[in-house]
Every structure is written in C-alpha cells, then in structure tokens.
C-alpha positions in Angstrom: 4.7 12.1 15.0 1.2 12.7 13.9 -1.5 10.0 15.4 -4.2 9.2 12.7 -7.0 6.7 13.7 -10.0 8.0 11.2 -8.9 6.7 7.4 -9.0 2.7 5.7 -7.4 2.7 2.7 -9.0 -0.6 1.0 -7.5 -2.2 -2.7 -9.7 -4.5 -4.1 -7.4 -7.4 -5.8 -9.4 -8.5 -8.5 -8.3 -5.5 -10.9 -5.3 -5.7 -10.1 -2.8 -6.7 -13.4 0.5 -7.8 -14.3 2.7 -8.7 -17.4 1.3 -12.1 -17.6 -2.4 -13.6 -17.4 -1.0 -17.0 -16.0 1.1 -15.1 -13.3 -2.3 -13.7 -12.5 -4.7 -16.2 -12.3 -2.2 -18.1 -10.0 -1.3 -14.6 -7.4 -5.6 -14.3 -7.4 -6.4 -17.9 -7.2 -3.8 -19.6 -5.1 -1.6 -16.9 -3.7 -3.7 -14.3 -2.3 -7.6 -16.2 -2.7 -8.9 -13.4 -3.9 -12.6 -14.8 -3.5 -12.5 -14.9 -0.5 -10.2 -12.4 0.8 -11.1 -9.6 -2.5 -9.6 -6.6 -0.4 -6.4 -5.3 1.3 -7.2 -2.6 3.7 -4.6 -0.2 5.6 -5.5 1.7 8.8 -2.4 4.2 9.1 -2.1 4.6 13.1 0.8 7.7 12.6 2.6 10.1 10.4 6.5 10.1 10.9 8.7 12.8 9.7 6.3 15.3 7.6 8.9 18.3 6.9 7.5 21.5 8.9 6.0 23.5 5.8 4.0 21.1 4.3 0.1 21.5 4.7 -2.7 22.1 2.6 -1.9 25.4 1.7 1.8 24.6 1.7 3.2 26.1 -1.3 6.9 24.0 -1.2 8.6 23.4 -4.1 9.7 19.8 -4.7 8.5 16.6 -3.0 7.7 15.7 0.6 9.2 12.5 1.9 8.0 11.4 5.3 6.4 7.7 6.8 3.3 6.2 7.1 2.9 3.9 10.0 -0.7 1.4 9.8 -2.3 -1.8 9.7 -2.1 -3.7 6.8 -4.4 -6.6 6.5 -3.9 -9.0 4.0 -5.8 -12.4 3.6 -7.7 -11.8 7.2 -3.9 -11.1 8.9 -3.7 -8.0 10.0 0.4 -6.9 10.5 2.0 -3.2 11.1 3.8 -1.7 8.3 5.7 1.2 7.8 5.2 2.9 4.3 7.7 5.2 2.3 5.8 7.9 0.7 7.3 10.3 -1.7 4.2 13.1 -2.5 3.7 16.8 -4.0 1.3 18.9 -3.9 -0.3 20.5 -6.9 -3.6 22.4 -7.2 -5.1 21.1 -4.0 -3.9 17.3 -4.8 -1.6 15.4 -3.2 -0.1 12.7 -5.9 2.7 10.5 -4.7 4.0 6.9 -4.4 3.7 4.8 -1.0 6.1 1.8 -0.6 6.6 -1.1 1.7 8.4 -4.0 2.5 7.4 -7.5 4.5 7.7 -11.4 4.1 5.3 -14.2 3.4 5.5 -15.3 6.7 4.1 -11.5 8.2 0.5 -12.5 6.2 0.5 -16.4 6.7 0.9 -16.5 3.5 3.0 -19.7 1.8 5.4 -18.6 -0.5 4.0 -19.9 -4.3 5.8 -23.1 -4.9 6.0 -23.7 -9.0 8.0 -26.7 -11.0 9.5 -24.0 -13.5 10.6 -21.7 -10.9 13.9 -22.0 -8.9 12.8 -19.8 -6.1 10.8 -17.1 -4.9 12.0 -14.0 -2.8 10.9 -14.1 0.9 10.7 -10.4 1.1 7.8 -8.7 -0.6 7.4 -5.3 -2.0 4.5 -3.2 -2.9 4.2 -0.1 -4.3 0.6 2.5 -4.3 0.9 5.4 -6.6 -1.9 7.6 -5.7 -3.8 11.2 -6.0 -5.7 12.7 -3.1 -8.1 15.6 -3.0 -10.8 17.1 -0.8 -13.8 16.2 -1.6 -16.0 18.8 -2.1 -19.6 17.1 -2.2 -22.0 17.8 0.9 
C-alpha cells in the first residue's frame, strides 16, 4: 500500500448534467445544495494494489486495475471511500475511470422524496472518468 497525503481532487457540481433539466435542478437545489456546498473534494490517503510494473515510464500493455482509498466530502461530511479505478497509460497520460459506492445516510444526506416516484435506491454510485498529465509549466 502506497500512503498519499499531498493531492484534493475537487468537482464543482454546478456543471454537472444529466438526461433531464428537472432531475437537475431538483439533485442541485434540494439534494445536494449546491449553493452552498458547490464542491466535492477527495483527499486519497492510500494506493491499494497497483500491479508491480506500472510507473511513469511503465510501458504495460493493457489496463491497470488497483484502489484508491480518501476522503470524500460531500455537503460539509467528510466520509472514507474506497474507489475502483481502471487506468492506462498512453503518451505520458494516465486516462481511466474511478468508481465508488456509499449511502445517503454516509453524507447526511435525505434520500429525495418525490410524489411520482415509488422509491429511490439507498446505495449510491458515482463514476469520474478522468486524464492525468505532468504538468510541465514552471
């Protein structure tokens, strides 16, 4: 395992989009209160179970599967997770999909509570594709 106490990943939730306009303005405006909570933010605290030949210069064929173990604050509650993440490396970037799993209850978060709905899941998931690179700025 890999300790990692220097990144914060943050996602600010106004841009984020789905299917239906209505579905969003209720998740931004009831939901998550995206005025005043805007961001999520994840502090990863360890890497879990990253295959011996990756590396920046790895040069494996195929994608990496390991863990990403952080922080995840959502709505002022912070709560650990542990993320999935599928990634390759191509041309000194690192693109891949990180994904996650928790409840309502894990953010203090009530569960949305609509006439024309039956029910809503208790378990959450959510899914970050994503591209790194080095930044080569000064």
């Amino acid at each position: 395992m890999i300790h990692f106490t220097q990144s914060t990943f943050t996602v600010g939730l106004a841009s984020l989009k789905s299917d239906s306009d209505r579905r969003d303005g209720y998740v931004n405006n009831r939901v998550m209160d995206v005025t005043q909570f805007p961001a999520v933010t994840l502090s990863p605290t360890a890497f879990r179970n990253i295959p011996a030949q990756a590396g920046v210069s790895a040069t494996t064929a195929g994608p990496l599967t390991f863990e990403v173990v952080g922080n995840l604050t959502v709505r002022g509650v912070t709560h650990p997770t542990t993320w999935l993440v599928t990634a390759s490396q191509s041309n000194g970037a690192v693109t891949g999909t990180a994904k996650t799993k928790f409840t309502f209850a894990d953010f203090a978060i009530t569960p949305p509570r609509v006439p024309i709905l039956l029910s809503v899941a208790d378990t959450i998931g959510l899914e970050y594709d994503f591209t790194l690179s080095r930044d080569t700025g000064h």
